[in-house]
C-alpha positions as CSV (number, residue, x, y, z in Angstrom):
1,X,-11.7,-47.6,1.7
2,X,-12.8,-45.1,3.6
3,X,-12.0,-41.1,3.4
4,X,-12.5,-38.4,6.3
5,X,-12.3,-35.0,5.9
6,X,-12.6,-32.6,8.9
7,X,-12.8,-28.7,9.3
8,X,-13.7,-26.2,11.4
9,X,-10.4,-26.1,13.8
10,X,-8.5,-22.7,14.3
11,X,-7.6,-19.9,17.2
12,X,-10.2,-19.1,19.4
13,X,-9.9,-17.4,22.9
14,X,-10.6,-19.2,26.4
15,X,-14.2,-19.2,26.7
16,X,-15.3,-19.2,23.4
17,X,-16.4,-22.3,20.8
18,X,-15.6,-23.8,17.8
19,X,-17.8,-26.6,15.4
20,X,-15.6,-29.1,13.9
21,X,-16.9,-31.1,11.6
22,X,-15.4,-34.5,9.6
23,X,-17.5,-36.2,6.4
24,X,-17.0,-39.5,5.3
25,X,-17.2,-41.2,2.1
26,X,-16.6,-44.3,0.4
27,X,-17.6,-48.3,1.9
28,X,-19.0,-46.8,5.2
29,X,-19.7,-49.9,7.8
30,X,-23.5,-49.9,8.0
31,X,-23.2,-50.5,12.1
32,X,-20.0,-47.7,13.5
33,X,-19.2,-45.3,15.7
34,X,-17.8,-41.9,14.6
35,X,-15.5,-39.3,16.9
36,X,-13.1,-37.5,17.7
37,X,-9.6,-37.8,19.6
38,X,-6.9,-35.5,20.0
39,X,-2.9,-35.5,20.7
40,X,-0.6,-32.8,22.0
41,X,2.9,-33.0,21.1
42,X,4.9,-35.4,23.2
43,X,1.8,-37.2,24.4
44,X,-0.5,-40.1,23.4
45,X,-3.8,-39.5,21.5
46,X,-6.7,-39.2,23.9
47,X,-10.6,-39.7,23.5
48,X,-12.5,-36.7,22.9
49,X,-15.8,-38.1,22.1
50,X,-17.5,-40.7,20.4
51,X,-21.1,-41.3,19.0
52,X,-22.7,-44.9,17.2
53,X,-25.0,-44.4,14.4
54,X,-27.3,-45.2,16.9
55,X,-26.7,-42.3,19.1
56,X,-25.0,-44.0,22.0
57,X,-22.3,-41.2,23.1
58,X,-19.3,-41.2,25.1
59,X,-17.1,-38.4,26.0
60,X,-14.0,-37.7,28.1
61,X,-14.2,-36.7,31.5
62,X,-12.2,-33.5,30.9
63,X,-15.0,-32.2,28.1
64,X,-18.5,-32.9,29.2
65,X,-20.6,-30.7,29.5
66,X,-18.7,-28.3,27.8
67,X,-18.2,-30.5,24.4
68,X,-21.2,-32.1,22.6
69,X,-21.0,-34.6,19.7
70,X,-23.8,-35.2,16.7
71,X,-23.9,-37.0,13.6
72,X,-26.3,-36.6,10.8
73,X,-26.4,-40.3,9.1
74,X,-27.6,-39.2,6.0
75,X,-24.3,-37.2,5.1
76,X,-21.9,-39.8,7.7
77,X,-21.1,-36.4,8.9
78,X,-20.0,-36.0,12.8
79,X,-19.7,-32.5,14.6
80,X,-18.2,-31.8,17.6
81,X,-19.5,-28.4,19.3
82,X,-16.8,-27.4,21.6
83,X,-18.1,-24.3,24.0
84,X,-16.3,-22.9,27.2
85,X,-13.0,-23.8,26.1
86,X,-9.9,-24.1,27.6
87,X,-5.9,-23.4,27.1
88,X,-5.8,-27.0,27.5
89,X,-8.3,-27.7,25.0
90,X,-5.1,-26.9,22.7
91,X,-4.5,-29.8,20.5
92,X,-5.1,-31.6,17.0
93,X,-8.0,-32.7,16.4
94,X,-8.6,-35.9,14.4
95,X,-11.6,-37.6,13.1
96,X,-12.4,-41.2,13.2
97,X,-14.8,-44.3,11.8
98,X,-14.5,-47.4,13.1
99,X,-16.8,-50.7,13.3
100,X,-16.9,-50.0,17.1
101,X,-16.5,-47.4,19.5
102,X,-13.7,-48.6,20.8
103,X,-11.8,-49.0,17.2
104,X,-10.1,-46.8,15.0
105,X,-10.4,-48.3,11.8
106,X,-9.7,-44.5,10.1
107,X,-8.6,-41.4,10.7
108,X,-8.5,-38.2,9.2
109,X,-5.9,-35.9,8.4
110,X,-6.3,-33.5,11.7
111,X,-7.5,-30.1,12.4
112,X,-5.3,-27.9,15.0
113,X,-7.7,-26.3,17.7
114,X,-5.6,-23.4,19.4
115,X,-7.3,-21.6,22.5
116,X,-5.2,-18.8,23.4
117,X,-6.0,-15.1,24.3
């Protein structure tokens, strides 16, 4: 099993940035890909960002350049620095390790990211 646990979400007005971060532990997958999705109420979970262990990236249309994602593989920790955000930034935030980029084998418990002024 594997466990995430994210921080960093809260209120912050348009314009400004937040760090979230998400740590895992337990029987990490030696080859992954570690990210970050988020979900409004009423709609489905999107892609945020996502980064390999290899460094590979990919990242929604609607953040780059604005969002970046990193990892450090020695903790199996992945940030995600959010700068110039929006109203419509406004969402949960969840964490998650899977074998692929593409999978979602976990997920973590969800941070709320509010930008509001």
């Amino acid at each position: 099993q594997v466990q995430l646990v994210e921080s960093g979400g809260g209120l912050v007005q348009p314009g400004g940035s937040l760090r979230l971060s998400c740590a895992a532990s337990g029987s990490i997958f030696s080859t992954n890909a570690m990210g970050w999705d988020r979900q409004v109420p009423g709609k489905q979970r999107e892609l945020v960002a996502v980064i390999t262990n290899a460094g590979n990236t990919n990242y929604a249309d609607s953040v780059k350049g604005r969002f970046t994602i990193s990892r450090d593989n020695t903790k199996n920790t992945v940030y995600l620095q959010m700068n110039s955000l929006k109203p419509e930034d406004t969402a949960v935030y969840y964490c998650h390790l899977g074998r692929t980029w593409s999978r979602r084998d976990y997920w973590g418990q969800g941070t709320q990211v509010t930008v509001s002024s």
